[in-house]
PQR file of N, CA, C, O and H, with PARSE charges and radii, in Angstrom:
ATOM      1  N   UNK A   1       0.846  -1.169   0.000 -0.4000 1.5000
ATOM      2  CA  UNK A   1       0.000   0.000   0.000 -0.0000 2.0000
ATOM      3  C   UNK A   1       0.893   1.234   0.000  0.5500 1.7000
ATOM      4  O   UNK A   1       2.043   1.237   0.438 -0.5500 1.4000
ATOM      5  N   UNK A   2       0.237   2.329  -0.553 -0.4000 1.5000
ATOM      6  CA  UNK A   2       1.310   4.090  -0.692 -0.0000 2.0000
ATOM      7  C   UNK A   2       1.238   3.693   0.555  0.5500 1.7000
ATOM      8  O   UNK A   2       0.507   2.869   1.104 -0.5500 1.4000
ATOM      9  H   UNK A   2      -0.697   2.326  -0.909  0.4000 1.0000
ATOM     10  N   UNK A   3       2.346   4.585   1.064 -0.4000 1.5000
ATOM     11  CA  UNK A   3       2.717   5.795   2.108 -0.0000 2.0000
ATOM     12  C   UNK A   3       1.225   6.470   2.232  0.5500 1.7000
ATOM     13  O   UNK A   3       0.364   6.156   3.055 -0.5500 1.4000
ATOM     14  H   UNK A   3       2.940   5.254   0.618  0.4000 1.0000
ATOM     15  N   UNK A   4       1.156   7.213   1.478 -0.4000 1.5000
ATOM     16  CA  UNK A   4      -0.035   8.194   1.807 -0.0000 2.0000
ATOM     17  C   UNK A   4      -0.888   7.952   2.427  0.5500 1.7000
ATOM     18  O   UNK A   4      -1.351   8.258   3.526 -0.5500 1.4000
ATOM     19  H   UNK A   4       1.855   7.468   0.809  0.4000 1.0000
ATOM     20  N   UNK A   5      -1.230   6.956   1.115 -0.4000 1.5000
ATOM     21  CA  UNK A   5      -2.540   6.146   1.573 -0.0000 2.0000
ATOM     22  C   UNK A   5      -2.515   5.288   2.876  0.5500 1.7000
ATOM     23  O   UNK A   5      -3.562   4.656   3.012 -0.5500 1.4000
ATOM     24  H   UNK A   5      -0.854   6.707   0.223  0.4000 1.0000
ATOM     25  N   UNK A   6      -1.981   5.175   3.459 -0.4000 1.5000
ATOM     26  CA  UNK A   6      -1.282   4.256   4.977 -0.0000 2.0000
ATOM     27  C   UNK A   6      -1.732   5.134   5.939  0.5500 1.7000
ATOM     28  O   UNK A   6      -2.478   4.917   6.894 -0.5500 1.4000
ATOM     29  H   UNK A   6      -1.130   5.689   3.349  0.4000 1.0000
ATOM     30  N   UNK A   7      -1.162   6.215   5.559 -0.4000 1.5000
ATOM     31  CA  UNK A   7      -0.887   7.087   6.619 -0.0000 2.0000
ATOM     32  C   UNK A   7      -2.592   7.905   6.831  0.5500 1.7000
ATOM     33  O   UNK A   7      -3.028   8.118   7.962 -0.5500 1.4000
ATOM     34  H   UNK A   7      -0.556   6.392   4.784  0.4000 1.0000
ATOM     35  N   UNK A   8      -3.229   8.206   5.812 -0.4000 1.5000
ATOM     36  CA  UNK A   8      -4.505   8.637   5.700 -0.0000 2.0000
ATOM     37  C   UNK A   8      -6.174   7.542   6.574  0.5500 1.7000
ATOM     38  O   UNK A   8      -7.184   7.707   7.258 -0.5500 1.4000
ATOM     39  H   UNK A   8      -2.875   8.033   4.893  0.4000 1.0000
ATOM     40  N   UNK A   9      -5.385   6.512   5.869 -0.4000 1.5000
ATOM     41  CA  UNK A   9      -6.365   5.322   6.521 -0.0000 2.0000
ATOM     42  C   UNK A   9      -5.956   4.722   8.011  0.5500 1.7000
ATOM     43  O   UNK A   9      -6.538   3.758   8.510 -0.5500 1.4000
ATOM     44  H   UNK A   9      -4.565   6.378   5.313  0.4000 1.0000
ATOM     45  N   UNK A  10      -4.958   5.377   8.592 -0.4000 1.5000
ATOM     46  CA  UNK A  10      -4.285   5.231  10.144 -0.0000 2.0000
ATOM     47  C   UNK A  10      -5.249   6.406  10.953  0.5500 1.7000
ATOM     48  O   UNK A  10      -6.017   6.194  11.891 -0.5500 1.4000
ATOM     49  H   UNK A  10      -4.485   6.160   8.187  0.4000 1.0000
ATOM     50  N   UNK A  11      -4.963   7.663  10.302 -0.4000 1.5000
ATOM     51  CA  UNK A  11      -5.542   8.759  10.920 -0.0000 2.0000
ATOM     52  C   UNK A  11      -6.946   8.019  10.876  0.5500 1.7000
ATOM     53  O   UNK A  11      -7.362   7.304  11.788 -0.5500 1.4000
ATOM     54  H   UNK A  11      -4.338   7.835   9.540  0.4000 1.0000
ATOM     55  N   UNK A  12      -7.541   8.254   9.833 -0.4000 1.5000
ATOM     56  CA  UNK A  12      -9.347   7.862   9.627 -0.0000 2.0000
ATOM     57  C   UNK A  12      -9.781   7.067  10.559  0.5500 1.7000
ATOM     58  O   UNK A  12     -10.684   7.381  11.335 -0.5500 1.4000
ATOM     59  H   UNK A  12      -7.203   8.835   9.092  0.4000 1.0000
ATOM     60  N   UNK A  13      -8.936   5.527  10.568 -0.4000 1.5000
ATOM     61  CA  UNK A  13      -9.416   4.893  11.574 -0.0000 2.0000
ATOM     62  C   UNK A  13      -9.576   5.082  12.509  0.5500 1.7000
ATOM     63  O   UNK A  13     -10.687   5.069  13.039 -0.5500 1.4000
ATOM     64  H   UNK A  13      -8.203   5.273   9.938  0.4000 1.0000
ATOM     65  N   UNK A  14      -8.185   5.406  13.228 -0.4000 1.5000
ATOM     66  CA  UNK A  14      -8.224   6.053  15.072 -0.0000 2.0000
ATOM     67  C   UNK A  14      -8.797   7.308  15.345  0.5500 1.7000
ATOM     68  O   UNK A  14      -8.653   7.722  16.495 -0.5500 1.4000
ATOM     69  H   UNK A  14      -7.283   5.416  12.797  0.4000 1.0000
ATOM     70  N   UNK A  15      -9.495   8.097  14.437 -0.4000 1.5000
ATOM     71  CA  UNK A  15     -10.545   9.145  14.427 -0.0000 2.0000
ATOM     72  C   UNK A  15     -11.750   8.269  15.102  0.5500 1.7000
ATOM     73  O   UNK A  15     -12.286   8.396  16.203 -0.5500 1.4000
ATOM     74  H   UNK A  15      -9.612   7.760  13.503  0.4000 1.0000
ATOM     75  N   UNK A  16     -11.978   7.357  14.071 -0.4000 1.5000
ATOM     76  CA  UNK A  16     -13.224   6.492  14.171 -0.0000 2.0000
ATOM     77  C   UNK A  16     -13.275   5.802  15.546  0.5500 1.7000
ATOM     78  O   UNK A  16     -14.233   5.669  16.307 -0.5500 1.4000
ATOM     79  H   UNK A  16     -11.543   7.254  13.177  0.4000 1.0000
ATOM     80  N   UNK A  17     -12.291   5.491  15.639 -0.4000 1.5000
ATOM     81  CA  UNK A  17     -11.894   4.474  16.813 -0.0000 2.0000
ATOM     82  C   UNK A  17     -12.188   5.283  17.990  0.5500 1.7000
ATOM     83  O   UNK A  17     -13.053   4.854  18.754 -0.5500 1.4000
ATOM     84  H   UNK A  17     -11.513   5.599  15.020  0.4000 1.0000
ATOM     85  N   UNK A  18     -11.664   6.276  18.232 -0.4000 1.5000
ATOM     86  CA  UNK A  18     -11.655   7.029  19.139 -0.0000 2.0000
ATOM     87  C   UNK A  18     -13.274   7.850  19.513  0.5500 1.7000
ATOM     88  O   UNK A  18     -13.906   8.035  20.553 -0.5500 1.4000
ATOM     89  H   UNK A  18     -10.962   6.625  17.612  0.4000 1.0000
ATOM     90  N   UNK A  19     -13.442   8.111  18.402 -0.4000 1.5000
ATOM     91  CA  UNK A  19     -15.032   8.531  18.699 -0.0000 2.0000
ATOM     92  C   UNK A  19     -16.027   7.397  18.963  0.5500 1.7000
ATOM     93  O   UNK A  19     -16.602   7.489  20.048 -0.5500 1.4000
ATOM     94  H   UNK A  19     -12.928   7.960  17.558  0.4000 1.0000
ATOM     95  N   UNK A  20     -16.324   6.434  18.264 -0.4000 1.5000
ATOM     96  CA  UNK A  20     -17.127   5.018  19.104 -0.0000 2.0000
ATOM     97  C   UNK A  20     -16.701   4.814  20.355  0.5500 1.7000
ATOM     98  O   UNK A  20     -17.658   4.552  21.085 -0.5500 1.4000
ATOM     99  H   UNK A  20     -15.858   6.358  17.383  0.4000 1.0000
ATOM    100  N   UNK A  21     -15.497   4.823  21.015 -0.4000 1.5000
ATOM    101  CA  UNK A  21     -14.707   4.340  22.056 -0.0000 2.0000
ATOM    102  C   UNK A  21     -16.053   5.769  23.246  0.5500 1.7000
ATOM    103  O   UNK A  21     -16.981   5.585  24.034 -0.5500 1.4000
ATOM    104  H   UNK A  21     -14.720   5.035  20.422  0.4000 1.0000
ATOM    105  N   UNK A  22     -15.402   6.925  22.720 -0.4000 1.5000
ATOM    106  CA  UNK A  22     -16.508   7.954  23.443 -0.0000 2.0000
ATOM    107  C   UNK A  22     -17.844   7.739  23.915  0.5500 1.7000
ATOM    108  O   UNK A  22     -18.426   7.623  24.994 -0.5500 1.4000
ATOM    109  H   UNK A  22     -14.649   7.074  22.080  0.4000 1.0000
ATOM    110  N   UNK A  23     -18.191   7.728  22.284 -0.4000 1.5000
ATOM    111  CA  UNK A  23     -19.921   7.355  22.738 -0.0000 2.0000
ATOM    112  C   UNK A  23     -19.621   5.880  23.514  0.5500 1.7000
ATOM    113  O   UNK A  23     -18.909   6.020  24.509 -0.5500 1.4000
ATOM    114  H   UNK A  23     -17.719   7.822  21.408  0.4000 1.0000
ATOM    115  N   UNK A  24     -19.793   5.310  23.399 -0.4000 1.5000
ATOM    116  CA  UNK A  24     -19.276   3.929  24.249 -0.0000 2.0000
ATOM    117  C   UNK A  24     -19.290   4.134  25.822  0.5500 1.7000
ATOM    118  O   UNK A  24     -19.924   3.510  26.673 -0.5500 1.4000
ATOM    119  H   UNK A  24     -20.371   5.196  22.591  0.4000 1.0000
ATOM    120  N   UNK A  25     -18.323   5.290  25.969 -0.4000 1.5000
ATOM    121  CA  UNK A  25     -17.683   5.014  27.674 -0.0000 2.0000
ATOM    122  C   UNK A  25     -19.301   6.560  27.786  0.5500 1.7000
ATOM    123  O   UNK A  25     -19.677   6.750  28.943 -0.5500 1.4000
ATOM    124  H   UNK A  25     -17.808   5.797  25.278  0.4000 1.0000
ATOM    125  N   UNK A  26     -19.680   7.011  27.217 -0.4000 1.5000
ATOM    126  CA  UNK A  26     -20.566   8.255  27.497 -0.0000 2.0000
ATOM    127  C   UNK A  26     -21.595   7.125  28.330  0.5500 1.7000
ATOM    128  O   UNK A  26     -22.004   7.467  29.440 -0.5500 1.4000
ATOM    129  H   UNK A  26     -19.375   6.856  26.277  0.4000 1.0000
ATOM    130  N   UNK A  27     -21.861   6.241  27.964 -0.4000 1.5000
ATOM    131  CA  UNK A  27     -23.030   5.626  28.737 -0.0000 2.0000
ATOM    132  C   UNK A  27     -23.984   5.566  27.849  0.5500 1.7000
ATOM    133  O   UNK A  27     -24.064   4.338  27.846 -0.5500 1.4000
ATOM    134  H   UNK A  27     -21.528   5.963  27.063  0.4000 1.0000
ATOM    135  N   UNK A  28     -24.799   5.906  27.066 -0.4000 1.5000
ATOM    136  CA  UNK A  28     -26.072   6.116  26.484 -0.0000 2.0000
ATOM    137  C   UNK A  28     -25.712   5.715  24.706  0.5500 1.7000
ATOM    138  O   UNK A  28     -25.842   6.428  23.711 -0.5500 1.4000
ATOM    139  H   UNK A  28     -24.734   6.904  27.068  0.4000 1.0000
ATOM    140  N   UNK A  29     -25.102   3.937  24.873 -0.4000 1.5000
ATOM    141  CA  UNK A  29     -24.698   2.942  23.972 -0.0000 2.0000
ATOM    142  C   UNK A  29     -25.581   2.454  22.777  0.5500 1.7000
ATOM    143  O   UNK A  29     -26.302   3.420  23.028 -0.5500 1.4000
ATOM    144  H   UNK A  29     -24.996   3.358  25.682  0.4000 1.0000
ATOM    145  N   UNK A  30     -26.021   2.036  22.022 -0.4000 1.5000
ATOM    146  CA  UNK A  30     -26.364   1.330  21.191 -0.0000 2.0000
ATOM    147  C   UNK A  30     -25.773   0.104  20.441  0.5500 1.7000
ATOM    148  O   UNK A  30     -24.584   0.202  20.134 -0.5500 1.4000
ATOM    149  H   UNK A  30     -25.436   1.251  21.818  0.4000 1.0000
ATOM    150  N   UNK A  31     -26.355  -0.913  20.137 -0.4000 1.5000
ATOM    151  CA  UNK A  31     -25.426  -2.189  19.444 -0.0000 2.0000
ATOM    152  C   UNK A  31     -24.752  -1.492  18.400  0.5500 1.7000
ATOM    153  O   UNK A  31     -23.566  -1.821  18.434 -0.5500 1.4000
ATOM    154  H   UNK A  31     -27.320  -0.993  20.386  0.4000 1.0000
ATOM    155  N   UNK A  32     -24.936  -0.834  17.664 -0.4000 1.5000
ATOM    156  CA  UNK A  32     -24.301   0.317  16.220 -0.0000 2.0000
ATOM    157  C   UNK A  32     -22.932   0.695  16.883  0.5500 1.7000
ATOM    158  O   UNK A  32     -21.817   0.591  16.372 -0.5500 1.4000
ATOM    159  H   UNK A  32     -25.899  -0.566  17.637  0.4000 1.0000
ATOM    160  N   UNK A  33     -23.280   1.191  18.220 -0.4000 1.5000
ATOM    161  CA  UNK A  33     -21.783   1.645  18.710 -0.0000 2.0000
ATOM    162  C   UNK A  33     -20.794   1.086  18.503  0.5500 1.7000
ATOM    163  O   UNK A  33     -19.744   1.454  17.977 -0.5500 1.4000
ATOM    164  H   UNK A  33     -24.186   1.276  18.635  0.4000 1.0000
ATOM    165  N   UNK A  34     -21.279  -0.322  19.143 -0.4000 1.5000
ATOM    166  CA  UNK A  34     -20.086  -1.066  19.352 -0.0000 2.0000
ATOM    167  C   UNK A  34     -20.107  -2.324  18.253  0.5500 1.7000
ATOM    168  O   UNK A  34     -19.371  -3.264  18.553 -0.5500 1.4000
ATOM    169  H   UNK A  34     -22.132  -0.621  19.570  0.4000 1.0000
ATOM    170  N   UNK A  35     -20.596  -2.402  17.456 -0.4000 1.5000
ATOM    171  CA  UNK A  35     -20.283  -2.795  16.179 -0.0000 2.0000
ATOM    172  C   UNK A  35     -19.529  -2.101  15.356  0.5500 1.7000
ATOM    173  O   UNK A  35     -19.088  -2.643  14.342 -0.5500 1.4000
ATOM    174  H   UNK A  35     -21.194  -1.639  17.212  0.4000 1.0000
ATOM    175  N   UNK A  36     -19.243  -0.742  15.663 -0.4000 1.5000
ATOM    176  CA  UNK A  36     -18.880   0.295  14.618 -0.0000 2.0000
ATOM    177  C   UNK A  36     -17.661   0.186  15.163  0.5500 1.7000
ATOM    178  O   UNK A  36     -16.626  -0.056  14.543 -0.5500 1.4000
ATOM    179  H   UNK A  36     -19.601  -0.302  16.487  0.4000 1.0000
ATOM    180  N   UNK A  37     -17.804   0.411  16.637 -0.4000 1.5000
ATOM    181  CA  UNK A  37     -16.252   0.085  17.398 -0.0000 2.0000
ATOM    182  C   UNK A  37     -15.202  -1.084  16.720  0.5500 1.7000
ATOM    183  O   UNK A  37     -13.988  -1.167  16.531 -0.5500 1.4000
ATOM    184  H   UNK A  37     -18.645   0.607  17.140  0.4000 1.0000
ATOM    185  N   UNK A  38     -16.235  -1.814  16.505 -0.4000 1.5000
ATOM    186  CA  UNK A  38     -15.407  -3.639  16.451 -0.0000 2.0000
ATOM    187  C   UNK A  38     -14.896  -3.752  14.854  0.5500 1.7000
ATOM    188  O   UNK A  38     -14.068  -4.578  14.470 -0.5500 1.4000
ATOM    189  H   UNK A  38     -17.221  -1.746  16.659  0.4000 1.0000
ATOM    190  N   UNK A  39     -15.655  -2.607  13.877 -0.4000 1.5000
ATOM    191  CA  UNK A  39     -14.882  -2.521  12.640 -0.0000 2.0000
ATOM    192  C   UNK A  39     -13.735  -1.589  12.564  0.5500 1.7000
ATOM    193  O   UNK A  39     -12.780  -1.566  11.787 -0.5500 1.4000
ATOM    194  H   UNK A  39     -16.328  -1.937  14.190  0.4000 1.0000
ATOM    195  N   UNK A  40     -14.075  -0.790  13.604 -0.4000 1.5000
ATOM    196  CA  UNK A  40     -12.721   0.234  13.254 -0.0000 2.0000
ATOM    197  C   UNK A  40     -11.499  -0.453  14.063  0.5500 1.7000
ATOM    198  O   UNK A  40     -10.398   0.073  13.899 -0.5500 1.4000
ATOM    199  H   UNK A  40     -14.851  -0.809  14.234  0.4000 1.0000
ATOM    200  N   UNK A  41     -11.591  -1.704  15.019 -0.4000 1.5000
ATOM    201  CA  UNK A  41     -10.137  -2.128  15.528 -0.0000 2.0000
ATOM    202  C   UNK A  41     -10.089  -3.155  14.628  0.5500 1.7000
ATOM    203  O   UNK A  41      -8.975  -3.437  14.185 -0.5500 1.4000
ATOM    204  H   UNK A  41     -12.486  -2.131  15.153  0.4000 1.0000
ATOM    205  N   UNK A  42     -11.000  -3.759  14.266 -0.4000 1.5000
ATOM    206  CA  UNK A  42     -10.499  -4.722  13.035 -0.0000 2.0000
ATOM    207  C   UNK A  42      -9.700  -3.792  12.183  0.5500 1.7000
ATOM    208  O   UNK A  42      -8.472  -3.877  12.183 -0.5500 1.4000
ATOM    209  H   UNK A  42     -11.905  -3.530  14.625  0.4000 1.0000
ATOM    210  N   UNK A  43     -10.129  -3.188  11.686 -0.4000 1.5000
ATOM    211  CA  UNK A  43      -9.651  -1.710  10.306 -0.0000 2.0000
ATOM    212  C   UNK A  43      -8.043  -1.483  10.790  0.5500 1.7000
ATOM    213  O   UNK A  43      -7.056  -1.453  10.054 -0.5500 1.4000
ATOM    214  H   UNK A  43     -11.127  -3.119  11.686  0.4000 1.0000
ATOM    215  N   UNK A  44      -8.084  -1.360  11.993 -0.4000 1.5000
ATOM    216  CA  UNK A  44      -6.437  -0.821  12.373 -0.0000 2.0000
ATOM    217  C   UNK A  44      -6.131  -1.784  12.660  0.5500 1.7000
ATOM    218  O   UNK A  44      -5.399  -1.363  13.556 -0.5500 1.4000
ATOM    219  H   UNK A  44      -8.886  -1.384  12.591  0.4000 1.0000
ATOM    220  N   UNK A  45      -5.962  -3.242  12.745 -0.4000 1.5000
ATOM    221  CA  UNK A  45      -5.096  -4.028  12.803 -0.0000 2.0000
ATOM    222  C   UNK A  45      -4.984  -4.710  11.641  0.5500 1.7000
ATOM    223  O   UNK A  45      -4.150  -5.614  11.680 -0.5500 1.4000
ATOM    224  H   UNK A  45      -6.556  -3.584  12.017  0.4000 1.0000
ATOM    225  N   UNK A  46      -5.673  -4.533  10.414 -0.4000 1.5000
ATOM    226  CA  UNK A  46      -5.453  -4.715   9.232 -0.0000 2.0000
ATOM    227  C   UNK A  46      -4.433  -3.431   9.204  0.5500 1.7000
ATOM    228  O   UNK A  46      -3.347  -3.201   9.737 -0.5500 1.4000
ATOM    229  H   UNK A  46      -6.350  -3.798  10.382  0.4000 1.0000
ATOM    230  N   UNK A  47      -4.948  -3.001   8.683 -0.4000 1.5000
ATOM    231  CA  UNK A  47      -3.717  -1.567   8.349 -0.0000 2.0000
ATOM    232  C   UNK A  47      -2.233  -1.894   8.993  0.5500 1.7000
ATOM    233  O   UNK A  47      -1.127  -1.953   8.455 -0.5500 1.4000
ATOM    234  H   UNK A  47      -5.829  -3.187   8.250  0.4000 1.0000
ATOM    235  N   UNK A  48      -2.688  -2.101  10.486 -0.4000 1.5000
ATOM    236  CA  UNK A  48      -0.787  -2.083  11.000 -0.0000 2.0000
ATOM    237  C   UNK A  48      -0.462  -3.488  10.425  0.5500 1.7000
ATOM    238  O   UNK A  48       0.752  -3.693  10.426 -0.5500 1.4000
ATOM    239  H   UNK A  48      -3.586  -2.054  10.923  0.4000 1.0000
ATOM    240  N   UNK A  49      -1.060  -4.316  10.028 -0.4000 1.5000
ATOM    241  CA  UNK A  49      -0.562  -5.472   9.454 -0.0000 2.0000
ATOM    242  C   UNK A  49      -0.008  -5.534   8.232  0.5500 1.7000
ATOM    243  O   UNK A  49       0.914  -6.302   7.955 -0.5500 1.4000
ATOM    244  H   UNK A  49      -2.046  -4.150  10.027  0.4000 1.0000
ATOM    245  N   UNK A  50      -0.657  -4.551   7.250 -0.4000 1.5000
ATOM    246  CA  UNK A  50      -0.733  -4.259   6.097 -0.0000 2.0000
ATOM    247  C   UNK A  50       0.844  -3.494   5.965  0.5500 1.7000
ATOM    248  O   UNK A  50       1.641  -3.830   5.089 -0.5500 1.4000
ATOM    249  H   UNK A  50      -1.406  -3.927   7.475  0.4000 1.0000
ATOM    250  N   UNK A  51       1.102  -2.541   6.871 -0.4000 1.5000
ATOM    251  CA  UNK A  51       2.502  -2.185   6.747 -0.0000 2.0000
ATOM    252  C   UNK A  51       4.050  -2.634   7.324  0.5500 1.7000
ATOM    253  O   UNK A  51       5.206  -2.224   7.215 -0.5500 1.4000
ATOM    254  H   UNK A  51       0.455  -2.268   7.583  0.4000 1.0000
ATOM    255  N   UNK A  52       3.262  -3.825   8.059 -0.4000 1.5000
ATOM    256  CA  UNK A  52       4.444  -4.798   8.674 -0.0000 2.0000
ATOM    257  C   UNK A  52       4.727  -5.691   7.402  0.5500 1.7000
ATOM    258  O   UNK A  52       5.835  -5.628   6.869 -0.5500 1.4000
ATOM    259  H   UNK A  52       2.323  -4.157   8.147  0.4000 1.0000
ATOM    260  N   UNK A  53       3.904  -6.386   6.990 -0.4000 1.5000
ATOM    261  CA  UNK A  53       3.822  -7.183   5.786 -0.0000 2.0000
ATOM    262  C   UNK A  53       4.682  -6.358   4.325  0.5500 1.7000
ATOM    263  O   UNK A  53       5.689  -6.826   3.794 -0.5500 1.4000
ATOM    264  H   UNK A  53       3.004  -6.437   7.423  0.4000 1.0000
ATOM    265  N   UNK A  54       4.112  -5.298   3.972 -0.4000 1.5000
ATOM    266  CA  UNK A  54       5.001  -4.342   3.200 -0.0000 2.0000
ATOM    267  C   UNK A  54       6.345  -4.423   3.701  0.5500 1.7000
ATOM    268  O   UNK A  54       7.210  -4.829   2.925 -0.5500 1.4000
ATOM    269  H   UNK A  54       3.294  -4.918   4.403  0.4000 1.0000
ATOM    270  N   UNK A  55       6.767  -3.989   5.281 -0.4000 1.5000
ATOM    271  CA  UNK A  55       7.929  -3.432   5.262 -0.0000 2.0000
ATOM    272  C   UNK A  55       8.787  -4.886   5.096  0.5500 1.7000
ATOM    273  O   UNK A  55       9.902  -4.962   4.580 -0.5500 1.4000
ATOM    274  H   UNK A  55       6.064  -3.660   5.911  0.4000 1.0000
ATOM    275  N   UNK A  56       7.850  -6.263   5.769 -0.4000 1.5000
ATOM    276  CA  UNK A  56       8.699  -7.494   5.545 -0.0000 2.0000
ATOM    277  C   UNK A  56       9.544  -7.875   4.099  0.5500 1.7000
ATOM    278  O   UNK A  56      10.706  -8.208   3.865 -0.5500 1.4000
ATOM    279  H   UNK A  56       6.945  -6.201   6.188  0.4000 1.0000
ATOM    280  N   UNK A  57       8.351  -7.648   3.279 -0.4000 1.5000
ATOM    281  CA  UNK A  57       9.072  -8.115   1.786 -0.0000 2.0000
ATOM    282  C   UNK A  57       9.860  -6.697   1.749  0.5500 1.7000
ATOM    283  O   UNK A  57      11.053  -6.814   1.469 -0.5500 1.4000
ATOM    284  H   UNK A  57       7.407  -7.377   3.470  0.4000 1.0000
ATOM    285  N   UNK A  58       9.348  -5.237   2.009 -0.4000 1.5000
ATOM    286  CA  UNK A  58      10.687  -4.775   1.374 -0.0000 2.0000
ATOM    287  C   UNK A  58      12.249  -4.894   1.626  0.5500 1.7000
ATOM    288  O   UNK A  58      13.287  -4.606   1.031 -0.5500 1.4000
ATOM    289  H   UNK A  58       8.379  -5.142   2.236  0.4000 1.0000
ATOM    290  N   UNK A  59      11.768  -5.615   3.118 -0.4000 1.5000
ATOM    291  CA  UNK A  59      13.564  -6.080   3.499 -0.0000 2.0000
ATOM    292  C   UNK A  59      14.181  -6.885   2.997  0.5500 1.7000
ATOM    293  O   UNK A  59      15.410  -6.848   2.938 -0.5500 1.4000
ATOM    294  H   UNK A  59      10.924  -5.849   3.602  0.4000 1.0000
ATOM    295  N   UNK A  60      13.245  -8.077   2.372 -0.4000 1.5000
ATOM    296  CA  UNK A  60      13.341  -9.548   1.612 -0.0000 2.0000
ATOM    297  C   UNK A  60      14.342  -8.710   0.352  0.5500 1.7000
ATOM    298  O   UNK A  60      15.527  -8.378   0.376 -0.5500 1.4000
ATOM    299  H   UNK A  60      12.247  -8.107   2.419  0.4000 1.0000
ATOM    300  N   UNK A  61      13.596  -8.602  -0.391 -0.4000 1.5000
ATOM    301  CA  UNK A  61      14.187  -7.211  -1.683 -0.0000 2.0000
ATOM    302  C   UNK A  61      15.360  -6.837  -1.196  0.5500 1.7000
ATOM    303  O   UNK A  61      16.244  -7.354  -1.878 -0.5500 1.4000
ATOM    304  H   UNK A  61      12.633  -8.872  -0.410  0.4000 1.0000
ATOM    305  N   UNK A  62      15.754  -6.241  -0.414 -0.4000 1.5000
ATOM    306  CA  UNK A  62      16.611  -5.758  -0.187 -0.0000 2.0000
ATOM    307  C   UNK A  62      18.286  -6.647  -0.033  0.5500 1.7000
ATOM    308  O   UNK A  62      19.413  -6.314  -0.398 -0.5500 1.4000
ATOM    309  H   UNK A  62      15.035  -5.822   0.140  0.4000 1.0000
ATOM    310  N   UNK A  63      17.713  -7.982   0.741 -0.4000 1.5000
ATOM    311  CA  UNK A  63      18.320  -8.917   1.131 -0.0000 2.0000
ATOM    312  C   UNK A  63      18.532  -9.532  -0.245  0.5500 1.7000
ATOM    313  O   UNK A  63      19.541  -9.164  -0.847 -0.5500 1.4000
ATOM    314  H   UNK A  63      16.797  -8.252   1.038  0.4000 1.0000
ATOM    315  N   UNK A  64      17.943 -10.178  -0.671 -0.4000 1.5000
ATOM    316  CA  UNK A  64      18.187 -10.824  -2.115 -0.0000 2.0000
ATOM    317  C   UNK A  64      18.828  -9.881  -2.839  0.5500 1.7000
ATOM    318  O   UNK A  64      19.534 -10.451  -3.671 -0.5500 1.4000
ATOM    319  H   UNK A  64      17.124 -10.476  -0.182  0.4000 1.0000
ATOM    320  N   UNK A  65      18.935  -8.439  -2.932 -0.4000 1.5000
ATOM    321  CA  UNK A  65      19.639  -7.791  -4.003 -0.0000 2.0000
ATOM    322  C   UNK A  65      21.077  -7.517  -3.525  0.5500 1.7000
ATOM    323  O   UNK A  65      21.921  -7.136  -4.336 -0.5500 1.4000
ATOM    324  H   UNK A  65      18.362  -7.976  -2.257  0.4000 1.0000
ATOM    325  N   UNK A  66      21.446  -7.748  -1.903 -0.4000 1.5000
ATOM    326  CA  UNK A  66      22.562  -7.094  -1.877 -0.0000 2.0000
ATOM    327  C   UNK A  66      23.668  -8.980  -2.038  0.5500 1.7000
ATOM    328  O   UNK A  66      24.899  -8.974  -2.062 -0.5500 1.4000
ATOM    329  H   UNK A  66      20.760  -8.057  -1.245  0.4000 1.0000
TER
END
């Protein structure tokens, strides 16, 4: 995945994350909340996976070329 795009869909999420997490601890919950909650930590542990996985092969690359 870009850079950019990494870095854009990191912010977005933990925006998201962080605001469900709110309404959540506010008290006055709905199942939506915390369903919405449970996609946005799925969402960021895809993502941080998504750039561990990137940075793995780019070391691979790196290794095989030198």
């Amino acid at each position: 995945m870009k850079t950019k795009l990494t870095i854009f869909l990191s912010i977005l999420v933990i925006y998201n994350g962080i605001r469900y997490l709110v309404y959540i601890m506010d008290g006055s919950t709905h199942t939506y909340d915390y369903v919405m909650f449970s996609i946005n930590v799925l969402a960021l542990v895809l993502v941080i996976y998504s750039i561990l996985k990137d940075r793995s092969l780019n070391n691979r690359k790196k290794r095989k070329n030198s």
